[in-house]
PAFINU-131114 format. One record per residue (C-alpha): x, y, z; residue number from 0; residue in three letters. Coordinates in nm, 4 decimals. Layout:
N
+----------+----------+----------+-----+---------+
|       xx |       yy |       zz | num | residuo |
+----------+----------+----------+-----+---------+
|        X |        Y |        Z | NUM |     Ala |
...
+----------+----------+----------+-----+---------+
***
This chain:
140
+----------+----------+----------+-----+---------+
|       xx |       yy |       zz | num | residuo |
+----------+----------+----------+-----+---------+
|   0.0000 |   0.0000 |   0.0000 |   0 |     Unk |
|   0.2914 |   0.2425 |   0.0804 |   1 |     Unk |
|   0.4853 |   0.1396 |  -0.2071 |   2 |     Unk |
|   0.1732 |   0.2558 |  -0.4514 |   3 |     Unk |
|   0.1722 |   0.6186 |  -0.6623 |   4 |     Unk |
|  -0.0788 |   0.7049 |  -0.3469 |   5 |     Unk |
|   0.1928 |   0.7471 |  -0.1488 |   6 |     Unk |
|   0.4378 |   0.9047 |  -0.3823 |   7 |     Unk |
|   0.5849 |   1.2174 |  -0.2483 |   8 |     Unk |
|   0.4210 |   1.4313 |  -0.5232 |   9 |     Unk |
|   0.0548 |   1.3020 |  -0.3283 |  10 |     Unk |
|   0.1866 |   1.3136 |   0.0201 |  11 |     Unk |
|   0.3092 |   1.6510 |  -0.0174 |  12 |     Unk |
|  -0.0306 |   1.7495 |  -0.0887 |  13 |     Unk |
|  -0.1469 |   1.7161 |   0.2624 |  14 |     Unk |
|   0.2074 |   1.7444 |   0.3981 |  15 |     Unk |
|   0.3244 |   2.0364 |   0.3047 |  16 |     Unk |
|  -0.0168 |   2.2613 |   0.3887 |  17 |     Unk |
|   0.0117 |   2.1151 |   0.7163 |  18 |     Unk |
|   0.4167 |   2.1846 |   0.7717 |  19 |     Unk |
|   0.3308 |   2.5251 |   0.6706 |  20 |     Unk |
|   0.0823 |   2.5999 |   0.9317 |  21 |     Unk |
|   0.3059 |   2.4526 |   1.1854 |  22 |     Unk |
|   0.6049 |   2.6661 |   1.0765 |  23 |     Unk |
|   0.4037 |   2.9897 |   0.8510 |  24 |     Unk |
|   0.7657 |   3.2181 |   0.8514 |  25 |     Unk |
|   0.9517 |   2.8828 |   0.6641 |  26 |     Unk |
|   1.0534 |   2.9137 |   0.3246 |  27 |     Unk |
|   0.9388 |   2.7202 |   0.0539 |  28 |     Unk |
|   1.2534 |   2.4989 |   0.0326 |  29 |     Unk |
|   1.2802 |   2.4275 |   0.3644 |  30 |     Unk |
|   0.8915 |   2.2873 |   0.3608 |  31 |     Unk |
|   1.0269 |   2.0558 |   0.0976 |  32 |     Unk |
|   1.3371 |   1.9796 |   0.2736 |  33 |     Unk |
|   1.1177 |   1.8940 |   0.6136 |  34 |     Unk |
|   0.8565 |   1.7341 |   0.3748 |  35 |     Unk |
|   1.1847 |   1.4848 |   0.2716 |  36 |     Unk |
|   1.2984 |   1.4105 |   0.5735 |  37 |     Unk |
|   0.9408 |   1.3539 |   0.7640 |  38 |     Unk |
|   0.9370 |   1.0726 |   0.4954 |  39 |     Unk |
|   1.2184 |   0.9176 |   0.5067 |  40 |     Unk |
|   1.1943 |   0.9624 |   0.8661 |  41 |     Unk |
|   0.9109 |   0.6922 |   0.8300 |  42 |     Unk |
|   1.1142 |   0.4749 |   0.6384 |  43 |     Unk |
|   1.3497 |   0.4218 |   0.9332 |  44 |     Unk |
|   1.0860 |   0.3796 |   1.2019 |  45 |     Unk |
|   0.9098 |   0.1288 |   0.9646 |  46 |     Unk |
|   1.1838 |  -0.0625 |   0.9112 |  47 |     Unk |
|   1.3258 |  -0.0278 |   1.2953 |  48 |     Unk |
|   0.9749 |  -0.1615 |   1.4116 |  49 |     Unk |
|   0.9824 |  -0.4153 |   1.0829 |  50 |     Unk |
|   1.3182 |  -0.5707 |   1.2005 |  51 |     Unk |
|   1.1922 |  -0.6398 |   1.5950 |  52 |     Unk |
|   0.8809 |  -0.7790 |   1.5095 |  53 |     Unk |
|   1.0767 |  -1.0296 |   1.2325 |  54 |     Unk |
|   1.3202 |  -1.1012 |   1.5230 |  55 |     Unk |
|   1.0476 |  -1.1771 |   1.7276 |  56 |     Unk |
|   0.9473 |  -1.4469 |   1.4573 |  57 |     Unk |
|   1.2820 |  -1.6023 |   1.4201 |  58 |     Unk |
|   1.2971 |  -1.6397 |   1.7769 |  59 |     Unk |
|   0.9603 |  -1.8003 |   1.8086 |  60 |     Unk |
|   0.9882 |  -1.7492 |   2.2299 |  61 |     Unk |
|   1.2597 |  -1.8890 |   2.2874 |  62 |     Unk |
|   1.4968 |  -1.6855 |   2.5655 |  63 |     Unk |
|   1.8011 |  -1.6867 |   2.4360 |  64 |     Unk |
|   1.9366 |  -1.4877 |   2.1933 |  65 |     Unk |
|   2.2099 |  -1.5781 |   1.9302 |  66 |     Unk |
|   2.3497 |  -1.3081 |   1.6637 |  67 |     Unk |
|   2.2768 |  -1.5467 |   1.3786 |  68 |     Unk |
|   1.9379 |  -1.4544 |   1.4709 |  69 |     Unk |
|   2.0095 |  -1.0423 |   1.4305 |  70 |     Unk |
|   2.1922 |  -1.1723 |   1.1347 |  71 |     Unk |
|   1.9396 |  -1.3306 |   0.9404 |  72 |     Unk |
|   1.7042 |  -1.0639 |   1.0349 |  73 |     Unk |
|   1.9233 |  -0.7586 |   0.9129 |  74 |     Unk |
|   1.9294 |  -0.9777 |   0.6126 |  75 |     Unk |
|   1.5513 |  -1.0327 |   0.5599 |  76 |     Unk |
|   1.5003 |  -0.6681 |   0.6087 |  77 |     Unk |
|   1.7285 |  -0.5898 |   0.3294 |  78 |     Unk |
|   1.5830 |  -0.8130 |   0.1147 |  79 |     Unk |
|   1.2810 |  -0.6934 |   0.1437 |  80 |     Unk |
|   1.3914 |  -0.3123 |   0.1476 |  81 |     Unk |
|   1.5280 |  -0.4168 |  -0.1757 |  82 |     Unk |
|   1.1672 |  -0.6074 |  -0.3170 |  83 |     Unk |
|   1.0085 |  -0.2862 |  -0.2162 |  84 |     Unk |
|   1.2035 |  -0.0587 |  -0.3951 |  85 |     Unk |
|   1.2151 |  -0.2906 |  -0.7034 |  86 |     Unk |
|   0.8405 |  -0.2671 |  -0.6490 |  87 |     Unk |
|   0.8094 |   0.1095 |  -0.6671 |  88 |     Unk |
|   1.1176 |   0.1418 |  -0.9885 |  89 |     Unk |
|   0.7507 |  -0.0151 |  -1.1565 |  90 |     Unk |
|   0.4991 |   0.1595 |  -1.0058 |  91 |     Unk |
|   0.3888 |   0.4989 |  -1.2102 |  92 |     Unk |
|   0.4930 |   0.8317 |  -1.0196 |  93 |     Unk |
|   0.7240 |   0.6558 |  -0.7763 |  94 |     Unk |
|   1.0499 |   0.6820 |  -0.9527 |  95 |     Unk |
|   1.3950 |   0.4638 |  -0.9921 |  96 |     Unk |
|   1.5394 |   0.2186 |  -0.7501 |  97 |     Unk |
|   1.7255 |   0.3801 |  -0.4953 |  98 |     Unk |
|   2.0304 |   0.2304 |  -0.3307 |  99 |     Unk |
|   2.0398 |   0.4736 |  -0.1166 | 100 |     Unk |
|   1.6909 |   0.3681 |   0.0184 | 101 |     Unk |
|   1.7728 |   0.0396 |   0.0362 | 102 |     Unk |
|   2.0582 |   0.1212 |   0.2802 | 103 |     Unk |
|   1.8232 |   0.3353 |   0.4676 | 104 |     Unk |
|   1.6126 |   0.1018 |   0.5152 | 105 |     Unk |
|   1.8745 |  -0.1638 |   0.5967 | 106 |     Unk |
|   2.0767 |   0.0307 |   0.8384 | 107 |     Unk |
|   1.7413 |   0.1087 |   1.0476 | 108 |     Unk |
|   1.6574 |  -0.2972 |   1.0484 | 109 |     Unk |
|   2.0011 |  -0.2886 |   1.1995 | 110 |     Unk |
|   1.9500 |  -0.0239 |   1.4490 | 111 |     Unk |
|   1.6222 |  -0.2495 |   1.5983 | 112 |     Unk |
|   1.8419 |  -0.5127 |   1.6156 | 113 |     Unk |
|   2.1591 |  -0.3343 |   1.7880 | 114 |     Unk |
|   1.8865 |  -0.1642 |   2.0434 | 115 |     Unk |
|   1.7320 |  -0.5010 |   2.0900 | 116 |     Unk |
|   2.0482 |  -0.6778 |   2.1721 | 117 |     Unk |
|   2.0887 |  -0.3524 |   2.4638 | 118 |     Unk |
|   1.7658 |  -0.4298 |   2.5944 | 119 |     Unk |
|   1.8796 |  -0.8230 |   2.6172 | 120 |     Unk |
|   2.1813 |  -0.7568 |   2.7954 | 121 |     Unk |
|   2.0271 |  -0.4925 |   3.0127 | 122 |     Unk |
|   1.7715 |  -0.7545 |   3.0960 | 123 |     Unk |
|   2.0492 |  -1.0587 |   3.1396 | 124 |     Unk |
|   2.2012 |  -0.8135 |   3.4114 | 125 |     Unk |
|   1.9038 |  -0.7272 |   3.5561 | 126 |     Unk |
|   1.8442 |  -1.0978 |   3.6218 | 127 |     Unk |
|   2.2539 |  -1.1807 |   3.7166 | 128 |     Unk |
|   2.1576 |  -0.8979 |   3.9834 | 129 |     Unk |
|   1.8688 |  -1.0813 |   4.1328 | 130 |     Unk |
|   1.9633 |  -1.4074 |   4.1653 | 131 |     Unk |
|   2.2879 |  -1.2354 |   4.3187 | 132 |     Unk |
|   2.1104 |  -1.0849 |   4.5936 | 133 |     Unk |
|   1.8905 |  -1.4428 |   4.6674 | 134 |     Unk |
|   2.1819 |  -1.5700 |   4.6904 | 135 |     Unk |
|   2.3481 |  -1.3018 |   4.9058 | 136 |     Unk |
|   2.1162 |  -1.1212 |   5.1275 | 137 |     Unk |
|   2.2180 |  -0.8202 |   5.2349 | 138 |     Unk |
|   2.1829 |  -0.7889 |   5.6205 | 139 |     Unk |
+----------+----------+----------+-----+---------+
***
């Protein structure tokens, strides 16, 4: 659905743009554009963050542990299909070429869910390594 001419940035800045300008009524024209541009790609990145921790959540299928084969193979299915989707839109009318530069985007924020996953993991592992210390050690 994103991937479609709907969501081309020539139809997004249609509703976009009015809407930045109201916000910020003094900003120049460019700068609209230049906000307009990075409010989207700024989607990108929290699509793909989100897309890569919900796909890790998959390949782990509840187990505990974690394993960076597992980040891995994620990082990898998220490029893949960063690079599917913008084969997609180099077909779809008003959506224009394929971008590398979209595809790394896309790929370095898949990696990003996965680096701030693996902090959460070993935040947690301490967490838990702190516990079982103090069963184990009372303090008086």
């Amino acid at each position: 659905m994103f991937s479609t001419a709907d969501f081309s940035s020539e139809h997004t800045s249609r509703y976009i743009i009015p809407l930045l300008h109201w916000l910020f009524p003094h900003a120049l024209p460019d700068m609209l554009l230049q906000l307009h541009h990075l409010l989207r790609k700024g989607g990108h990145v929290g699509e793909y963050f989100v897309l890569s921790l919900f796909v890790l959540r998959g390949v782990r299928a509840g187990r505990r542990e974690a394993h960076l084969t597992w980040a891995l193979l994620v990082i990898a299915m998220v490029a893949g299909y960063a690079a599917l989707d913008e084969w997609h839109q180099s077909w779809t009318p008003g959506r224009g070429s394929l971008e590398l530069s979209d595809i790394l985007l896309d790929t370095s924020a898949g990696a990003g869910g996965q680096f701030i996953a693996a902090l959460a993991v070993l935040f947690m592992r301490k967490r838990e390594q702190s516990a079982v210390k103090q069963k184990v050690f009372p303090e008086k």
